[in-house]
N, C-alpha and C positions, 0 to 999 in steps of 0.2 A: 309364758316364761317371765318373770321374775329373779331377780335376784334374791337370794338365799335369805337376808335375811328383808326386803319387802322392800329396800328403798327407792330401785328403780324399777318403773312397770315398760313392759312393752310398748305399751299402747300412749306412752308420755308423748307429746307432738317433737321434741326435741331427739328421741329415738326413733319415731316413724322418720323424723327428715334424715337421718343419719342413715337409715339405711333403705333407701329412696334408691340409691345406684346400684343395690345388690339384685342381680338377675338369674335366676336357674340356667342361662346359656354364661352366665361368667361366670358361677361359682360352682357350677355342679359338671365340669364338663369331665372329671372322671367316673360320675352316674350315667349322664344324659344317653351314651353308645349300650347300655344294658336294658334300659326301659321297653319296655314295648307298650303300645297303644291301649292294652288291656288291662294293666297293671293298675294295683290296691297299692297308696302309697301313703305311708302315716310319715308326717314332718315334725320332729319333737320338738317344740320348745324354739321355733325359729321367730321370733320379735313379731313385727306387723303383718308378715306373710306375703311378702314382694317374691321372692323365689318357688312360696309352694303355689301362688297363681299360674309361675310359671310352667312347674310341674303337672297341675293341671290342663293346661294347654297343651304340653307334651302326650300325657295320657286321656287323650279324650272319650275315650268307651269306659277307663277307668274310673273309680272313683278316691280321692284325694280327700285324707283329711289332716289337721291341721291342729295339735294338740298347742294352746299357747292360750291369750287374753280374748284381744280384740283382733278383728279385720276393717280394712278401711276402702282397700278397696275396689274394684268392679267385680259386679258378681260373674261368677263362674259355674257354669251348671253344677260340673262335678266336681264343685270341692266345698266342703264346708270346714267350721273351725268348733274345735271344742275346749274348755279350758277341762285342765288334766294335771297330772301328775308321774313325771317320768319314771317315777318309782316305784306306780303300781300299774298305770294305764289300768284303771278299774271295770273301765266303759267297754272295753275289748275283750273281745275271747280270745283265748288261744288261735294260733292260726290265722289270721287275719286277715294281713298285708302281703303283698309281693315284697316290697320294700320298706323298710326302715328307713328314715333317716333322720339325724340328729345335728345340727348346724352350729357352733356355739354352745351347747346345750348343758355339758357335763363341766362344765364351767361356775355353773349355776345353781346345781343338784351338791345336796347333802353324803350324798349316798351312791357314788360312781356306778360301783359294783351292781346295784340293786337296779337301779336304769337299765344296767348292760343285758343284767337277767332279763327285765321285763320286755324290753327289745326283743330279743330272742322271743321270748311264749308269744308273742303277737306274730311275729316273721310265721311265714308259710315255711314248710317244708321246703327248703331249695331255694327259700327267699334271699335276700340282700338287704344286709344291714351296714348301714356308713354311718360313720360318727368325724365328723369335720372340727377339732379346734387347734388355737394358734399351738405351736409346741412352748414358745416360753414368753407371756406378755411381758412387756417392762423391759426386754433384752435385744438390745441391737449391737450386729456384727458389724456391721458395717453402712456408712450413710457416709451419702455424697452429694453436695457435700456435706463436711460435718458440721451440721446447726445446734452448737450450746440447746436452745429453746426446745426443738423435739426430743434432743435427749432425756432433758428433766420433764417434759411432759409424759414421757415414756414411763419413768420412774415413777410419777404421779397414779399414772394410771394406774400400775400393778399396785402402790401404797390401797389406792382406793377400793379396786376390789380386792385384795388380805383385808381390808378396815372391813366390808361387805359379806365377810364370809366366803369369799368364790378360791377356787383355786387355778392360780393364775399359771402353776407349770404342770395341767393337768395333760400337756399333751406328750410330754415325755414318758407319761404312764400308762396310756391307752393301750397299748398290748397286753399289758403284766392287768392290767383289769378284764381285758376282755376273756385272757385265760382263766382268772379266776371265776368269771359270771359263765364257764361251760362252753365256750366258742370252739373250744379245737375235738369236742366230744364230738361222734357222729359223721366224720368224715368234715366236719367243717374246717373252713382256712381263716387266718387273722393275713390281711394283707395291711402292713405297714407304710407308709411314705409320706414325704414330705412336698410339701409346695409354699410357695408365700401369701 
């Protein structure tokens, strides 16, 4: 993963320390109660890969992979990492994975819709596809208390990625894309919600 247009890499040390505290038992715990031990699980675009280690541990008969830069670190039987393209996943067949998941991800991509499609042709039959991002960066309702400094660093950061190409209020459109990429064809469900 990458930022759109190249200036920040995953694998930068100041991005690996940053997301150092993110764990598949804190970020994933509305996946983690669906997984089962045998399960194919492709992780799009998640930074250094702190969480899909964890999904690897979780799925240990499974196998785990990990479409992004680099990995840092300990190895894990089943999982490996490839660098990829959420918009074609090329390397994949149809059919794939049990699971999808996308963490951050459509944040970063050109092309929401075209991700959302290619998600789907890799998902199995029956599979689970989750896409995780913030609903609006740069936007707080409420801070307590109220600190001038995180406000404008708030503001900062959405300036920085609009300067970067990303789209910073892509979470408010994740339904209205995932109908468009075919999701509610076939008896499938778009489940919506929010968390912080």
């Amino acid at each position: 993963m990458s930022y759109i247009s190249g200036q920040i890499q995953a694998d930068y040390p100041t991005v690996i320390k940053a997301y150092n505290y993110y764990t598949a038992e804190g970020y994933y715990t509305y996946l983690i109660p669906h997984l089962k031990p045998h399960y194919t699980i492709l992780d799009v675009g998640y930074g250094p890969g702190n969480i899909t280690e964890g999904l690897a541990k979780l799925c240990p008969q499974g196998v785990i992979n990990h479409a992004t830069s680099r990995y840092y670190g300990p190895v894990v039987p089943n999982l490996s990492f490839e660098i990829s393209d959420a918009r074609s996943l090329k390397q994949f067949p149809d059919n794939s994975f049990d699971v999808i998941h996308a963490h951050g991800c459509l944040l970063h991509v050109a092309n929401k819709v075209k991700s959302l499609e290619t998600f789907l042709r890799v998902c199995k039959p029956g599979g689970i596809v989750t896409v995780r991002d913030a609903l609006l960066i740069g936007t707080i309702w409420s801070l307590k208390p109220d600190l001038p400094g995180i406000r404008k660093q708030w503001s900062k950061q959405r300036e920085a990625l609009l300067y970067m190409g990303s789209d910073p209020d892509k979470g408010l459109k994740k339904k209205e894309w995932a109908q468009m990429s075919g999701y509610e064809k076939n008896c499938s469900r778009i489940f919506v919600s929010q968390s912080s």
